[in-house]
C-alpha positions as a printed Julia matrix, in Angstrom:
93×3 Matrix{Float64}:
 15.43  51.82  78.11
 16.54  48.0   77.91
 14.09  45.5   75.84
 15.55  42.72  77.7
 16.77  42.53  81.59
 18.38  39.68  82.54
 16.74  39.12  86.14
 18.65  35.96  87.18
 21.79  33.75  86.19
 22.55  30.23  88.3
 25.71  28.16  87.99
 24.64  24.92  88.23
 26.57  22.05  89.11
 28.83  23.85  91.17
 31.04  23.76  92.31
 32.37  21.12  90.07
 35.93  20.11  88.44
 37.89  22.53  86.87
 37.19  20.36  82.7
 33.69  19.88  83.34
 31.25  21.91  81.35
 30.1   25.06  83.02
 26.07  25.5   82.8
 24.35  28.81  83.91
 20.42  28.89  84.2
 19.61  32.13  82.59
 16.04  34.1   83.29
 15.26  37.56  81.43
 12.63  39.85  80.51
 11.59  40.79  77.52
  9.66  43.69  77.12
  8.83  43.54  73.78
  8.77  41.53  70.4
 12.65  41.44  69.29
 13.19  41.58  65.3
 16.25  39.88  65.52
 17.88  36.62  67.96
 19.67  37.54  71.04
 22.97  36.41  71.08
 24.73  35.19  74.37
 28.7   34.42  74.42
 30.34  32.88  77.3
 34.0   34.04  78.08
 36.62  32.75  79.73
 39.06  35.6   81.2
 42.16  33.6   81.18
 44.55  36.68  82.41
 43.19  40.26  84.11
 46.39  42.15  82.55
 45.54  41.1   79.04
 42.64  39.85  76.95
 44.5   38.05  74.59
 44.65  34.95  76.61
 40.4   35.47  76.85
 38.58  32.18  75.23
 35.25  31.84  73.5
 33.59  28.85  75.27
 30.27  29.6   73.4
 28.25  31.85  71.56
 24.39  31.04  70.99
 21.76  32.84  69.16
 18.29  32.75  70.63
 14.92  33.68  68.94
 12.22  33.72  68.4
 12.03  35.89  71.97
  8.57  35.99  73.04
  7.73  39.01  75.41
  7.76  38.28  79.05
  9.64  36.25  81.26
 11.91  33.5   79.5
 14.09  31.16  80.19
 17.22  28.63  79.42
 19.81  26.64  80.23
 23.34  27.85  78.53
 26.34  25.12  78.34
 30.16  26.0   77.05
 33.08  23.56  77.04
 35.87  24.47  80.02
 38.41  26.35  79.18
 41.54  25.23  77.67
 44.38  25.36  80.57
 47.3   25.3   78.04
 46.46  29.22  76.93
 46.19  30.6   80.64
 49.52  31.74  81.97
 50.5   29.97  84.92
 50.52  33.03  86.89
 46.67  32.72  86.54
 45.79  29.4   86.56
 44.57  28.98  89.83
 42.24  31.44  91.73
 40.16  34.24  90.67
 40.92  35.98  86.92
């Protein structure tokens, strides 16, 4: 069984321009004390053939986690558009 369910994500500011910031609203459960932080990591997929065009936007650690509902506001950097292909710079990756 899980010790923490993420129940909801929202993309704020969207939809917005492709350099601007992304922001998701993140709400999970935790159902029970955690020892250690949680750590969240948003990724870019730059290319669905390959990861090795995937970027790190932004990797958090988050704790003290109380139990129950919690709640926060995650922000990364956009994406650099010089290590997509441009097979896969526009539409869905």
């Amino acid at each position: 069984m899980a010790l923490v369910n993420v129940t909801n994500i929202v993309v704020l500011d969207n939809p917005t321009a492709f350099g601007n910031p992304f922001q998701f609203e993140i709400t999970f459960d935790c159902l029970q004390e955690l020892e250690d932080d949680i750590e969240w990591k948003v990724i870019y997929v730059g290319s669905p053939e390959t990861a090795t065009h995937d970027q790190v936007l932004d990797e958090i650690l988050v704790g003290p986690v109380p139990v129950g509902v919690n709640k926060f506001v995650l922000q990364a950097d956009a994406p650099d558009p010089s290590t997509i292909p441009n097979d896969n710079i526009l539409g869905v990756t």
